[in-house]
N, C-alpha and C positions, 0 to 999 in steps of 0.2 A: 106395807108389806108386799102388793104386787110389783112395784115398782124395783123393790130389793131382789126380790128372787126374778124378777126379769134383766137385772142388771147383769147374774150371773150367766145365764143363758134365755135364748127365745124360747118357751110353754106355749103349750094350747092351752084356748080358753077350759079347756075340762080339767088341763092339769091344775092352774090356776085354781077353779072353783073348789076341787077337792081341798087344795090346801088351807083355801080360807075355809070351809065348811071342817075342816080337821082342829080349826081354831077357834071354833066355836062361831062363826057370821053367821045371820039368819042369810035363809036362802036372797030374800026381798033386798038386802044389804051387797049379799056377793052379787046378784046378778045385775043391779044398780053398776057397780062400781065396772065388773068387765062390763056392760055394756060402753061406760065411759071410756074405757082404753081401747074398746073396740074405733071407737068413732074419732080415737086421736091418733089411733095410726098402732099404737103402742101394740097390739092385741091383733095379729090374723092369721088366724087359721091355715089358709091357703098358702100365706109364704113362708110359715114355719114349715108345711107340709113338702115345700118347694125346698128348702134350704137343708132342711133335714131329709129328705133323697137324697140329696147332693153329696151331702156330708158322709152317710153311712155307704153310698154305692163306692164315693172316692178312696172313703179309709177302710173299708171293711171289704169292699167288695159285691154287698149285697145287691138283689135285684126281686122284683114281683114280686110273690109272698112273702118274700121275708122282709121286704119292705115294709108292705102291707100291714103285716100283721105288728109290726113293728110303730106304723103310726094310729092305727086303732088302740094299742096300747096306749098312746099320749091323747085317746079320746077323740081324736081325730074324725069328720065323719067323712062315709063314703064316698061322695063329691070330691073334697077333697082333695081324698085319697088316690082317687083314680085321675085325678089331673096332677098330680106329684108324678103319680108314674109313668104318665102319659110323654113328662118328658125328656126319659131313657128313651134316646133312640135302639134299633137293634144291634148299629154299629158299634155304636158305646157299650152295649152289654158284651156285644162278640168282644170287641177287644178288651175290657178290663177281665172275663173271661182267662182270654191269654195270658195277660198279666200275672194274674193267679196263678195260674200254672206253669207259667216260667219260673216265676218266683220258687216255686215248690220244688219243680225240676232242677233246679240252680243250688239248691240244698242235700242233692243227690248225687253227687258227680255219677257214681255208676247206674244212675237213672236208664240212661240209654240199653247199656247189658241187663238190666232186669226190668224190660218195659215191656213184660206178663200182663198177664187179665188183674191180679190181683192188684199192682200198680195204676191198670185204667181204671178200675172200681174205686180204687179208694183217689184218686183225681177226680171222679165224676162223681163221688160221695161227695167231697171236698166243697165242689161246685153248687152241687143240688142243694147242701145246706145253709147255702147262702141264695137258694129263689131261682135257680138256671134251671131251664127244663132241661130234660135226659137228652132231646137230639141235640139241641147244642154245645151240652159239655161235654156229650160223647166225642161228636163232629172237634171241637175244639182240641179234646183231648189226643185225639189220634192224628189230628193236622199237629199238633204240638211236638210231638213225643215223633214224629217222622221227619222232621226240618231239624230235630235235634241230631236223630241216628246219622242224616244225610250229609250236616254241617260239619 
């Protein structure tokens, strides 16, 4: 059963455990068997932690918290966690930042004639709900939205 639903995609060993303990394995049995896929490579924590950053900052744009919270959900612990995040550099957040808000800008042609407060709010709303703290989606925002007006 582990082997199948790893086939599909990498789990944490917590996602794994729930499933077999949803199946009815005694605990003694579930933690038997991940401790074996632990030791074959099959089972780690750390590089699904690693791989899934990658995956969610590339396609979604996420960053810090919502990272975060996002691998405690798959059980994930602490450690981990904070070495997954550890490595986003700040460059890489600045620019996929941009990205985002290009991307959004680009959906707007009259973005530029109506780049109000309420247009940086909801850009830096945009932002922050994907894990950017306020100075740099703000900072990003208005460097964005001024290379636009200029170009």
């Amino acid at each position: 059963m582990c082997l199948r639903l790893l086939t599909v995609r990498a789990r944490s060993r917590a996602e794994l455990d729930r499933k077999l303990a949803e199946k009815g394995f005694e605990e003694e049995v579930r933690a038997e068997e991940l401790d074996r896929l632990t030791a074959t490579g099959l089972l780690n924590d750390q590089q699904f932690a690693q791989d899934w950053v990658l995956q969610q900052h590339n396609r979604s744009g996420k960053v810090g918290a919502a990272l975060a919270h996002g691998l405690r959900a798959h059980g994930v612990g602490e450690e981990d966690v904070r070495a997954a995040l550890d490595q986003l550099d700040s460059e890489q957040r600045e620019e996929r930042a941009r990205e985002l808000v290009r991307r959004k800008l680009g959906r707007s042609p009259d973005a530029v004639e109506a780049a109000d407060q309420r247009l940086v709010g909801r850009l830096v709303g945009m932002l922050a709900r994907r894990g950017y703290d306020g100075g740099l989606a703000l900072r990003v925002v208005r460097s964005e939205l001024s290379a636009l007006s200029a170009g």
